[in-house]
LOKOLKE-505894 format. One record per residue: x, y, z of N, C-alpha, C in turn; residue in three letters. Coordinates in steps of 0.05 Angstrom, whole numbers, plus 5000, padded with zeros to 4 digits. Example, Ala and Ser with C-alpha at 12.3 -4.5 7.8 and 13.67 -1.06 7.14 Angstrom:
BEGIN
526448865156524649105156526449345156Ala525749555142527349795143525850015157Ser
***
This chain:
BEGIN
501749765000500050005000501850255000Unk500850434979503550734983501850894997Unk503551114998502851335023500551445004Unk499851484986498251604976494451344979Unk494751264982492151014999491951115023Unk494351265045494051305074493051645079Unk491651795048490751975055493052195046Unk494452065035496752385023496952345002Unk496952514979497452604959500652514944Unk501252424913502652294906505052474907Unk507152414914508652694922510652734894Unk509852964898512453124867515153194866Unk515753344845518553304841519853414868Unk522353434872523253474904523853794895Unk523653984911525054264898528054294901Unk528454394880531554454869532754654884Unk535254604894536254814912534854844939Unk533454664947533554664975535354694994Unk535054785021538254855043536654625063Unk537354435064537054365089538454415116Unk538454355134540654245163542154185153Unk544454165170546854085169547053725166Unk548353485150546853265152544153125131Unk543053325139539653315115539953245095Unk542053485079542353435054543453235035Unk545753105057546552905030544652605038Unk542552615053541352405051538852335029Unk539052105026537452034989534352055002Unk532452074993529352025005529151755019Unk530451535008530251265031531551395062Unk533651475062535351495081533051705103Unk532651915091530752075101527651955113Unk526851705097523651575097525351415137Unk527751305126527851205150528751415182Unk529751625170530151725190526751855204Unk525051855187522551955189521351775218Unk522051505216520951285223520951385252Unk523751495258524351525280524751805291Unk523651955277522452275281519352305291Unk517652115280514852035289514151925300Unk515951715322514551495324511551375339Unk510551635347507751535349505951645326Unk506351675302505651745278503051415275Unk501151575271497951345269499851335242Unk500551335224501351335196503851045202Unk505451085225507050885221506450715248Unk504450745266503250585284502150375277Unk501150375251498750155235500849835230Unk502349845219505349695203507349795198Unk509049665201512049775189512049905156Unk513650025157513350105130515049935102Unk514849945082516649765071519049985060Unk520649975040522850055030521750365012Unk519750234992519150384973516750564998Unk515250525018513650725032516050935045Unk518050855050519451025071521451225049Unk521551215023523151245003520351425002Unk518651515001515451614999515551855014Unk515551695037515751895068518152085057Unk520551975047522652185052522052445036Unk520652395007520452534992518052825013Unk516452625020514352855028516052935048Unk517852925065518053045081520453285078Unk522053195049523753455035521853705020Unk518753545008517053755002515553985029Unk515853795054515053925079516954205084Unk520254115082521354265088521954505069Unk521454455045520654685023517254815028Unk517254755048513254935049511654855029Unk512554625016509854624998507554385003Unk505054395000504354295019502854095015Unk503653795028503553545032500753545040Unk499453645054497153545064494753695057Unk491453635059490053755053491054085057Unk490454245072491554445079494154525100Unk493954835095496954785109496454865141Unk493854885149493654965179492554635191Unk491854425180491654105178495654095183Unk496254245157500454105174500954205186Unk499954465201500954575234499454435241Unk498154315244497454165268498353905278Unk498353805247500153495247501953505257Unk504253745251506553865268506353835288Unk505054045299505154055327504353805346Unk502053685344500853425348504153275361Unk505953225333507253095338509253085352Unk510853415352513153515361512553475393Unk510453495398509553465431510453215445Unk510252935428510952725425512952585415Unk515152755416517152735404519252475421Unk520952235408521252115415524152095403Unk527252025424529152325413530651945410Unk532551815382532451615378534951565403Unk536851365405538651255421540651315403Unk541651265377542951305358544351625357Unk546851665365547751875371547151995337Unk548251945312548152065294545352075281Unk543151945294540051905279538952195300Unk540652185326539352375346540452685331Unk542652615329542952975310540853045287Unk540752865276539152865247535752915261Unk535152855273532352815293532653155307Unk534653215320534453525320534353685300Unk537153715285537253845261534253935254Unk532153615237530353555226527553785248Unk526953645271525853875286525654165288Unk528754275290529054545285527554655253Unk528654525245527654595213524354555212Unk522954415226520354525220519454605235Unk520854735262519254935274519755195264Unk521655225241522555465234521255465204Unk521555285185521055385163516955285165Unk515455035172513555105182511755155192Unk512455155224510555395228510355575236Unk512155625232513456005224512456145245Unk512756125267512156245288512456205322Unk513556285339515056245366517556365363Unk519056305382521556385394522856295366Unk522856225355524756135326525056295302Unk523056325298520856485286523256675266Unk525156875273525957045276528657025262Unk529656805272532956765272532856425266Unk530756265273532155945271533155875287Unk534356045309536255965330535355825353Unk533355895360532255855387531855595394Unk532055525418531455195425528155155421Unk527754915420524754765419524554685447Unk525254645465524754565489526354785510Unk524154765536525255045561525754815577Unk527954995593528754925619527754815636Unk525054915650522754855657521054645647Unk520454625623518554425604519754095604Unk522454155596523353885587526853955595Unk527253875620530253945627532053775607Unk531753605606533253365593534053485564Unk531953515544531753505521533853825523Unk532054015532533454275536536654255533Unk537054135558540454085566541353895529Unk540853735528541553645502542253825478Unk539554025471539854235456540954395463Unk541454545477543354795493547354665490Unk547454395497550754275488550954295457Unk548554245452549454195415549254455403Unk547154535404546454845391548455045401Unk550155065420551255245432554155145429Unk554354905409557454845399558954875416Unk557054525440559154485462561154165454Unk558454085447559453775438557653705411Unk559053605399557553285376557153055391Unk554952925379554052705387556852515377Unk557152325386559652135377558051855362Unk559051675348557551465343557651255364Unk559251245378559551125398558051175424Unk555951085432553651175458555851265481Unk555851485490557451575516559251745510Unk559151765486562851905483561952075464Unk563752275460562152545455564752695447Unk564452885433566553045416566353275436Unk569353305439568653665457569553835435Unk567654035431568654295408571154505415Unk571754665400572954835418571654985436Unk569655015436568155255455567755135484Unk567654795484567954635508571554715517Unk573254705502575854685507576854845518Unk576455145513577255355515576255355541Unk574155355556573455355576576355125600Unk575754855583577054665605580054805603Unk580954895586583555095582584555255602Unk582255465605582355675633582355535660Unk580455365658579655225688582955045696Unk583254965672586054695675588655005684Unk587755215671590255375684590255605705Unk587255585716588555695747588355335765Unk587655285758588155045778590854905781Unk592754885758595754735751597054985759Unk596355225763598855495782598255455797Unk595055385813595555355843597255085854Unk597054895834597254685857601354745852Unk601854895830604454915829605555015850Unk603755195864605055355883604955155905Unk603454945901605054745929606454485929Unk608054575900610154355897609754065886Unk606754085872606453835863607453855832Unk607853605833609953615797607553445774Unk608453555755606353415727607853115713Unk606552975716606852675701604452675681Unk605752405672604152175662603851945650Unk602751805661602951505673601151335644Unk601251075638600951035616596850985619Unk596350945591592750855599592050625604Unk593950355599593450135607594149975628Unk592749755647594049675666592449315669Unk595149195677594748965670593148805705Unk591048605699589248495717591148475744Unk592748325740595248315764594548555779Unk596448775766596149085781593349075797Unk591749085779588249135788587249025807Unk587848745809585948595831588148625858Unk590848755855591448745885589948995904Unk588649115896586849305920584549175920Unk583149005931580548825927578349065926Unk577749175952576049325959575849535934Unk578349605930578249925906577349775886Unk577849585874577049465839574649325844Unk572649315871571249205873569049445861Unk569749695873568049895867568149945839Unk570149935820570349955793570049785776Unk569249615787569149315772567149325741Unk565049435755562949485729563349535712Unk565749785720567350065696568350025682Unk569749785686571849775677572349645643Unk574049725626573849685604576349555587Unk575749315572578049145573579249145543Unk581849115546582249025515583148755516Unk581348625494581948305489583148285462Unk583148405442584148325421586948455407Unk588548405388590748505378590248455343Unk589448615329588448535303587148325301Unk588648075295585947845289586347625308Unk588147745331589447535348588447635377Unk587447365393585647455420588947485444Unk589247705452591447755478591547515500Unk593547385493594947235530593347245554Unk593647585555592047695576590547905563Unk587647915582586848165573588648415588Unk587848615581588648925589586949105595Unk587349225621584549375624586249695617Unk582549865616583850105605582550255634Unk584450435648584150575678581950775675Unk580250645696578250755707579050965725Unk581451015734582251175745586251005758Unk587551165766591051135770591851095793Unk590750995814591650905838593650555832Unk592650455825593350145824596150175789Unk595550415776597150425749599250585768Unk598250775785601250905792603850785812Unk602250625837602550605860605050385861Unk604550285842608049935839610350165839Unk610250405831612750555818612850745843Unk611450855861610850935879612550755903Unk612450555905613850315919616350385903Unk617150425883620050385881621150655882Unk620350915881620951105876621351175910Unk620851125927620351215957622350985974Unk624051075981625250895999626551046031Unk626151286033627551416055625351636060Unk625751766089624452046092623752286083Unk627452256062628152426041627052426020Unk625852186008623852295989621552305986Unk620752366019617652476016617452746027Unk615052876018612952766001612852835973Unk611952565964612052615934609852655924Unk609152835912605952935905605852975870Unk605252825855604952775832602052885824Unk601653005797599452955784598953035757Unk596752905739596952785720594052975705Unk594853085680591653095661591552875639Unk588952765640589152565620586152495626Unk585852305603582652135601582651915610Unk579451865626580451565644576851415615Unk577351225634574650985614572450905633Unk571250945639568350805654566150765641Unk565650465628565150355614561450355624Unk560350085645558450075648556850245657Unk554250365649552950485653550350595638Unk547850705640546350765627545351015631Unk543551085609543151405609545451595611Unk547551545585549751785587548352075580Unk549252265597548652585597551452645585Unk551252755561553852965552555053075590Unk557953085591559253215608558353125640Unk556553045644555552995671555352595669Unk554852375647556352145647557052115622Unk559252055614559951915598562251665601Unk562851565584564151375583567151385584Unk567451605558570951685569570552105577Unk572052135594572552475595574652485604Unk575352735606577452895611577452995650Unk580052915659579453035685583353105697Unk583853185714585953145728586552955748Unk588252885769588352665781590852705798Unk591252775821593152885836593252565850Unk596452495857596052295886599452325894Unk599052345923600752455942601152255963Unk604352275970604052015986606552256021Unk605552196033607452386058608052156083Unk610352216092610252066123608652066144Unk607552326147604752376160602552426160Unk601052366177596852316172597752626169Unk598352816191597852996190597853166158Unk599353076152600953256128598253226106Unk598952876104596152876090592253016093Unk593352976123589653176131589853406106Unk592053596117592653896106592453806085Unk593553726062593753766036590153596030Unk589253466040586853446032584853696035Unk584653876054583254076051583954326036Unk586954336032587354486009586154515989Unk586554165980585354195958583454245944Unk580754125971578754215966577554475963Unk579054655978578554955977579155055944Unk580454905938581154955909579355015898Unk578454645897576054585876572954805882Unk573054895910571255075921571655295894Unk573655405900574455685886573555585861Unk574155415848573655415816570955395812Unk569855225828566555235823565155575828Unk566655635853565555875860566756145839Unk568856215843569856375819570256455801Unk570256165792570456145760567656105741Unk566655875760563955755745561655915750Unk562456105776559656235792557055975800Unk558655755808556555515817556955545845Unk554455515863555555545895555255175902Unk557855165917558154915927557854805956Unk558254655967558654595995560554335999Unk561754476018564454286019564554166046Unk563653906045563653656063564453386065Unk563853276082565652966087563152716074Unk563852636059562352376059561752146069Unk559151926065558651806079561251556080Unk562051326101562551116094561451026067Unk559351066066558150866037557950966015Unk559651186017559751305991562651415990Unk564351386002566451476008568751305978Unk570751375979572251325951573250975958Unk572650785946573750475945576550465947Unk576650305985579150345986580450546001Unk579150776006579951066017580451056050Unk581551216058580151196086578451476089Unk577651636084575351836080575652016054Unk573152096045572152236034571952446033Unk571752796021572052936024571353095987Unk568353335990567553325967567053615961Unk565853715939564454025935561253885922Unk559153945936557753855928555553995910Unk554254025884552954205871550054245872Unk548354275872546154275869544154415838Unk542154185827541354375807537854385813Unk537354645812535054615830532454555808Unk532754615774530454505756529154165764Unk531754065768531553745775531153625797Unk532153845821532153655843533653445851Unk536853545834539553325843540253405843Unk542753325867545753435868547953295852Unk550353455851552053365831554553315853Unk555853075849558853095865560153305856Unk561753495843562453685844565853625829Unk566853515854569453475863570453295887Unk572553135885572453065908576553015908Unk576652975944579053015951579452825977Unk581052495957580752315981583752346001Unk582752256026585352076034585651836038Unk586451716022587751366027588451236048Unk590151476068591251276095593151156084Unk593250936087595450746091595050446072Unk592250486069591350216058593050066031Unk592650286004594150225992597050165997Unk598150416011601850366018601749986025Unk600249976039599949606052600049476027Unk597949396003598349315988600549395960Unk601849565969603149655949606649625957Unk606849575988608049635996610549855987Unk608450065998610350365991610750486023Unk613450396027614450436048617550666051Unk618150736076620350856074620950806105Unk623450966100625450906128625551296148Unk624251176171623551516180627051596191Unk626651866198629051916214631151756234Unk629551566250629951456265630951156254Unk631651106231631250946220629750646213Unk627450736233625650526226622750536206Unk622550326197621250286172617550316174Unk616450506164614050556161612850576135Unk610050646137608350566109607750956106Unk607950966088607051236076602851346076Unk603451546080600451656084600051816058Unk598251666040597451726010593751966007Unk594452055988591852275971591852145955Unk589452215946587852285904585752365912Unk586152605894584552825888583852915859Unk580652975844581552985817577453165814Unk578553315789575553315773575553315756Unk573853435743573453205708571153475693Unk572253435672569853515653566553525664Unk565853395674563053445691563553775701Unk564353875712564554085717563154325696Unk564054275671562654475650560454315648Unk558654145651555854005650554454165667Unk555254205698555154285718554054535716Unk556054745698555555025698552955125667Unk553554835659551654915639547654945655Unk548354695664545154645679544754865696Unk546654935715545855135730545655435718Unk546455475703546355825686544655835658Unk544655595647543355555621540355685621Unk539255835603536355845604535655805572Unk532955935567531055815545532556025521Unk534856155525535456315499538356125491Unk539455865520541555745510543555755533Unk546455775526548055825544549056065563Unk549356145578550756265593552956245614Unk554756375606558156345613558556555624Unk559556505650561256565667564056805652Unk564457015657566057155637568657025644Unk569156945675572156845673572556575659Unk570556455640571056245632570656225609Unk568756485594568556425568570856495555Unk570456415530573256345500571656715499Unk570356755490569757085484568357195499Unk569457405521567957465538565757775522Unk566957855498564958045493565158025467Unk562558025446561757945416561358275420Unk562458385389561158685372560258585355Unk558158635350556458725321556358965307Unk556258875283556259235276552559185271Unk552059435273549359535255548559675245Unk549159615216548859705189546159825176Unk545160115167543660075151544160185124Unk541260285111541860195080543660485070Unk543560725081544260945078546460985100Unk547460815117549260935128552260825115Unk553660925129556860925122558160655136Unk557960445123558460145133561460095139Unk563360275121566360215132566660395156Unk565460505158565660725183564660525210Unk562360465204561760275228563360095232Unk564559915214565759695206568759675225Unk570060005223572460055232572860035260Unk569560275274569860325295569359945309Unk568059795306568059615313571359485318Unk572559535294575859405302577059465314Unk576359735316578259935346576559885367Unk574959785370573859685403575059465401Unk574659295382575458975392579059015405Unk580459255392583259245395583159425426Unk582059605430582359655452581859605473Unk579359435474578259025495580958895501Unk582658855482583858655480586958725493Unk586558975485589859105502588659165529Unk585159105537585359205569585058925580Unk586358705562586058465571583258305573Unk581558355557578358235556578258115527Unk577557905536577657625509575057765488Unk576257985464573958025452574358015419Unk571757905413572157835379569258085369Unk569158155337568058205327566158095300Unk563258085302562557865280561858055270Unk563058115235562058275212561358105189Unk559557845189559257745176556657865157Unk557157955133555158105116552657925110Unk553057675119550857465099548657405120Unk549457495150547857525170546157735181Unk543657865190542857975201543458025226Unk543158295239544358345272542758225287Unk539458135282538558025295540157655303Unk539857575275540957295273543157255290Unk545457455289547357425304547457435334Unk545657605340545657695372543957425380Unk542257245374540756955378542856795374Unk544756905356547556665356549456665390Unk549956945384552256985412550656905435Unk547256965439545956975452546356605460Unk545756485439545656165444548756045460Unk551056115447553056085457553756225478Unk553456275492552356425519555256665526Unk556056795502557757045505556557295528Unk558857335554557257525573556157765568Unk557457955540556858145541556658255506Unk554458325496554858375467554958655467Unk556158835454557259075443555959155418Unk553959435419552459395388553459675374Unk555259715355555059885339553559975318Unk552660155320550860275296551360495293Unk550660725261550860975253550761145278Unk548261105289548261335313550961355341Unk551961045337553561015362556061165351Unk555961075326559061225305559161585319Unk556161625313556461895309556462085341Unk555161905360555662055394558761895400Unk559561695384563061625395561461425417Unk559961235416559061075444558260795431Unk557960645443557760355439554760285461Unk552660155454551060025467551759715472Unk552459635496553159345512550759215525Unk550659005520548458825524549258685540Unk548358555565548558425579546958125580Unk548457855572546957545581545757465597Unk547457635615545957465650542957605656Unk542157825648539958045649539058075633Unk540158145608538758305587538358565581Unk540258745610540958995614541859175593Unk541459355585543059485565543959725578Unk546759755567548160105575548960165555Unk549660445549550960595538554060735542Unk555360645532558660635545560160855527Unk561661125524563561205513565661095509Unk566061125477568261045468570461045480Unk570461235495572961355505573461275536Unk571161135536571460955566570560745575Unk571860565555571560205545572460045566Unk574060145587575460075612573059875632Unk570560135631568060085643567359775640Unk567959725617567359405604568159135622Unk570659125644572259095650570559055685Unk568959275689567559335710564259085709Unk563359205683561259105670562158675670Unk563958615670564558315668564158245689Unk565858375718566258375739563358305754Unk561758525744559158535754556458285747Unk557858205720556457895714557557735726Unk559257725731561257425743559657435779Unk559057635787559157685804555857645809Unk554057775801551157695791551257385785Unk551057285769550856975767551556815791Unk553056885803553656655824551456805847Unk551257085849549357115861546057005866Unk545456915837543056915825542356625836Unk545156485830545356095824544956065861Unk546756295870547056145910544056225914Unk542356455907539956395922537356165907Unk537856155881536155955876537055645885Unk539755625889539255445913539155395931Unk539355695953538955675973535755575983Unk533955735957531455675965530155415955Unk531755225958531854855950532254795967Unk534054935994534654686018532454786040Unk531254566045529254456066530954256090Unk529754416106531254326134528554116147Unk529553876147526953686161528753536184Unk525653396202527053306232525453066228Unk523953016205522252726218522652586183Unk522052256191521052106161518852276138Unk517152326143515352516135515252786124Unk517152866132518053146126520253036104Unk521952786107523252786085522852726059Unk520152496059518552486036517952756026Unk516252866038514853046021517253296016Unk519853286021521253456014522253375986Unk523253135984524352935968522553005940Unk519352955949517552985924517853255921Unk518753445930518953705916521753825909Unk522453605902525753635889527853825908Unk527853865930529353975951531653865961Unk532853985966535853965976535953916008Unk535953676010534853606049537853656063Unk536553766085538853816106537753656132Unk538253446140537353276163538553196186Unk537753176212539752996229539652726224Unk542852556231542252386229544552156235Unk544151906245545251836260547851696263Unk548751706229550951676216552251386213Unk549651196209550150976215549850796182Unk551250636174550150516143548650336135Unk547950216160545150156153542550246156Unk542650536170540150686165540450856134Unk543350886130543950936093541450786088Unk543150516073541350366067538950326061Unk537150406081535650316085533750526076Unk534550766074533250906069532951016033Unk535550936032535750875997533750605991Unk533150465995531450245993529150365994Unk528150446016525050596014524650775994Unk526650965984525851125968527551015933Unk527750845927527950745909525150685890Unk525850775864524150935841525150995813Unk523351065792523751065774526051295767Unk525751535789527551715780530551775800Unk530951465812532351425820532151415863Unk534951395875534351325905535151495913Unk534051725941535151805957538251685975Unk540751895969542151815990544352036003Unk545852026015547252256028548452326006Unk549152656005551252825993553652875997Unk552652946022554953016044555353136061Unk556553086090555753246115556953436109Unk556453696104557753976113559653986133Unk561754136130563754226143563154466165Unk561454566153559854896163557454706183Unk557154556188555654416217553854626236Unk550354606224549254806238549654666270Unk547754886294547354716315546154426317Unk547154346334545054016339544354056369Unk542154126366540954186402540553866419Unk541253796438541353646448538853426452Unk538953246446536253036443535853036424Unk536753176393535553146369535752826365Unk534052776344533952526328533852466309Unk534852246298536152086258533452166253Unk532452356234530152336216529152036211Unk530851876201531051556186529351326215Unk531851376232532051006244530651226281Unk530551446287530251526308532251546329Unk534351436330537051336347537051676348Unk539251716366540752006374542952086354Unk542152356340542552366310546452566319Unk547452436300550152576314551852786288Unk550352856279550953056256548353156237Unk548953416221546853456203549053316173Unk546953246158548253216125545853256113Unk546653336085545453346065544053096047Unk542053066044540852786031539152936002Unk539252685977537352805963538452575935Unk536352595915537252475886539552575875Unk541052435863543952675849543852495825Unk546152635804547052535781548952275784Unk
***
């Protein structure tokens, strides 16, 4: 049966010179009929039977005449509706390269038709809000805002430059600070053989799932397999034993940038899970607990500052539970994030200490002053690409990205704006003498004079890529000597003299400074402080950030992750705060009732 039996019309020649999406175009009408399949899939049209070769070779055609406006169906307010009907129901495929083509495809007919919404204008705009559909949003806002490509590979993901430039800045106030306390840069190889692995039981017990193997060598199966590191404790630590033999050479504080592999898992999020990312990886080995305490809270203050500083994300920096604490460790130690659309927290960062455990199995020992023989007191400390996931969810809204000025690749876009009677090299110029005089006051600034674009189109561009501050020249600015600056985080506009671009400088300061303002009270107003079982449910169902007593025991953990186990996952601790409100005497575990001996943080996370 052809599509023309199912109520549509026999479809005509395809139009010549069509622009599709990026992708669209070099696909044949089969290629398109099938990608259809999975653009609709609650389509009553493909709900009935599968389609065959020559129906979906059908579909593709009508749906290249869709995207030329001409019109497929009885009328064309019958295909806004079919549209819309459907887009509501949109079903986004698993297929990283079918899922680009499935956006692309979307965008394009909310723009070409039905020509009307937030798109409307420019094409730019996302199809899904923050609010409406977090998930999908966050998906569109990484891609549209040329953070990542989908990869063909499920989990793994291309970082653009606009992702890089960011991990760039972040990778370089973090490698001056830790320079300033003497830790040195390595790097250690990506593979590590089962031997290595299984001597920490407990640690490879926790990674076990992760872990990702190589079995083959061209057409020949390996002796042994090879695993690829889930993380460098067990790859570093044999050399660690041989490198350490006296007082004198500790402490040795190494650390490493590189990509680790954590294989098992479902539902990858660009930047917040995937399979392989990018992170750092500090590990430090000293003769004393003490030494080690200190350099553990250092570091965390670090990772504080970068979230706080840099990212404008507000964190909280606490101890974790036993049961969540690092495999193998002897405590835990984290920055914990919060995103309040969802109602999860994010680990952030974290900064273990080992103790002694590994030195035992590793035997990484030395000879103290006195000359007798002890085991070394070890760190690892590290974060990862999750971090820009992190800042995207928390600052992102329905126009796209928004960046932090100390982190964006361009902290200020010029436009010129041109009209039909004015003097265009004149505008054109003054634009290059701002970008040059931004740039000698040290402010990351580019100019887009692209003629084939509209100023609107553009400012929905910089707007999507979440640039802090856009700069608009036009005839009239030429002629008072002033520049109009636009602000991302607001939408503020000022008026700035030429002659006092310095201001600009002030104006970044004041977004960097705003945003984290904006992010600490919308999460402040997420944490709910509860004292009973009851109070924690119904906090839980309103996506809140729980602050609870409680009695610090792991099987009231447990147990309480068990009760609240669900489709959108289990309640469990974050992490006790360091900042420890009062505990008035007689309080009690929300959970088990016992005599509660700390407050922590509980709630769903990533």
């Amino acid at each position: 049966m052809g599509l023309s039996n199912r109520g549509f019309t026999q479809p005509s020649k395809i139009k010549k010179g069509l622009t599709l999406p990026r992708g669209l175009e070099d696909l044949s009408p089969l290629s398109l009929g099938i990608l259809i399949t999975f653009f609709f899939p609650r389509s009553k049209l493909l709900r009935r039977r599968r389609l065959t070769g020559k129906q979906q070779q059908e579909f593709g055609e009508r749906f290249l005449l869709l995207l030329s406006k001409q019109s497929c169906f009885a009328t064309i307010e019958s295909q806004k509706t079919w549209l819309v009907e459907r887009e509501k129901n949109l079903l986004m495929p698993r297929n990283p390269q079918m899922r680009s083509l499935v956006l692309d495809a979307k965008q394009m007919i909310y723009t070409n038709s039905i020509g009307k919404g937030r798109k409307k204008e420019t094409g730019l705009g996302l199809t899904n809000t923050k609010d409406g559909n977090f998930g999908e949003w966050y998906s569109e806002v990484v891609t549209n805002g040329e953070m990542i490509e989908y990869y063909e590979i499920s989990g793994c993901y291309i970082l653009r430059p606009w992702t890089m430039s960011i991990w760039e800045i972040m990778q370089s106030y973090f490698d001056a600070e830790i320079k300033k306390m003497k830790i040195k840069t390595c790097y250690f190889p990506l593979f590590v053989s089962n031997t290595v692995l299984q001597k920490e039981k407990d640690h490879i017990e926790g990674f076990a799932p992760e872990v990702a193997w190589v079995t083959r060598s061209g057409d020949s199966d390996l002796e042994v397999p090879i695993a690829i590191r889930p993380t460098s404790e067990t790859v570093m630590y044999p050399y660690f034993s041989k490198w350490i033999r006296g007082h004198r050479d500790l402490p040795l504080k190494l650390n490493q940038w590189c990509n680790v592999v954590r294989w098992e898992f479902s539902n990858p999020t660009p930047f917040i899970r995937s399979r392989e990312f990018l992170w750092q990886e500090g590990h430090t080995a000293f003769a004393t607990k003490e030494e080690a305490d200190t350099e553990v809270l250092e570091i965390l203050e670090l990772y504080r500052r970068l979230y706080e500083e840099y990212l404008a994300v507000p964190v909280v920096k606490g101890k974790k539970s036993e049961m969540e604490k690092f495999a193998g460790g002897l405590y835990t130690t984290s920055v914990e994030a919060f995103i309040p659309n969802t109602g999860r927290g994010v680990q952030g960062a974290t900064s273990h200490c080992l103790g002694q455990n590994f030195a035992k199995m590793f035997e990484i020992n030395f000879e103290d002053e006195k000359g007798e023989k002890s085991m070394v007191w070890q760190n690892s400390w590290a974060y990862s690409t999750r971090t820009i996931g992190v800042m995207v969810m928390v600052h992102g809204d329905d126009k796209g990205l928004v960046l932090p000025p100390k982190v964006a690749a361009v902290q200020v876009i010029i436009v010129n704006v041109p009209f039909k009677e004015a003097d265009t090299d004149k505008i054109k110029n003054a634009c290059l003498e701002t970008v040059k005089t931004l740039c000698d006051l040290g402010i990351r600034a580019e100019a887009d004079l692209r003629e084939n674009y509209s100023p609107g189109w553009k400012y929905s561009h910089w707007e999507m890529k979440g640039v802090p501050l856009r700069i608009e020249i036009g005839p009239r600015d030429v002629a008072n000597n002033q520049v109009v600056v636009a602000r991302r985080d607001n939408g503020e506009k000022v008026s700035v003299p030429m002659a006092d671009l310095v201001k600009v400088k002030d104006l970044l300061d004041d977004v960097q400074q705003n945003m984290f303002n904006v992010a600490k009270q919308k999460r402040d107003a997420c944490v709910e402080v509860i004292k009973t079982w009851d109070e924690f449910i119904k906090a839980l169902g309103q996506k809140k950030l729980i602050l609870a007593p409680w009695c610090d025991e792991e099987e009231v953990e447990k147990e309480v992750k068990t009760k609240t186990k669900g489709e959108t996952g289990a309640a469990k601790t974050l992490c006790s705060p360091f900042d420890q409100p009062e505990l008035p005497e007689g309080t009690l575990c929300f959970a088990s009732g016992k005599p509660a001996k700390k407050w922590t943080y509980w709630g769903r996370s990533y």
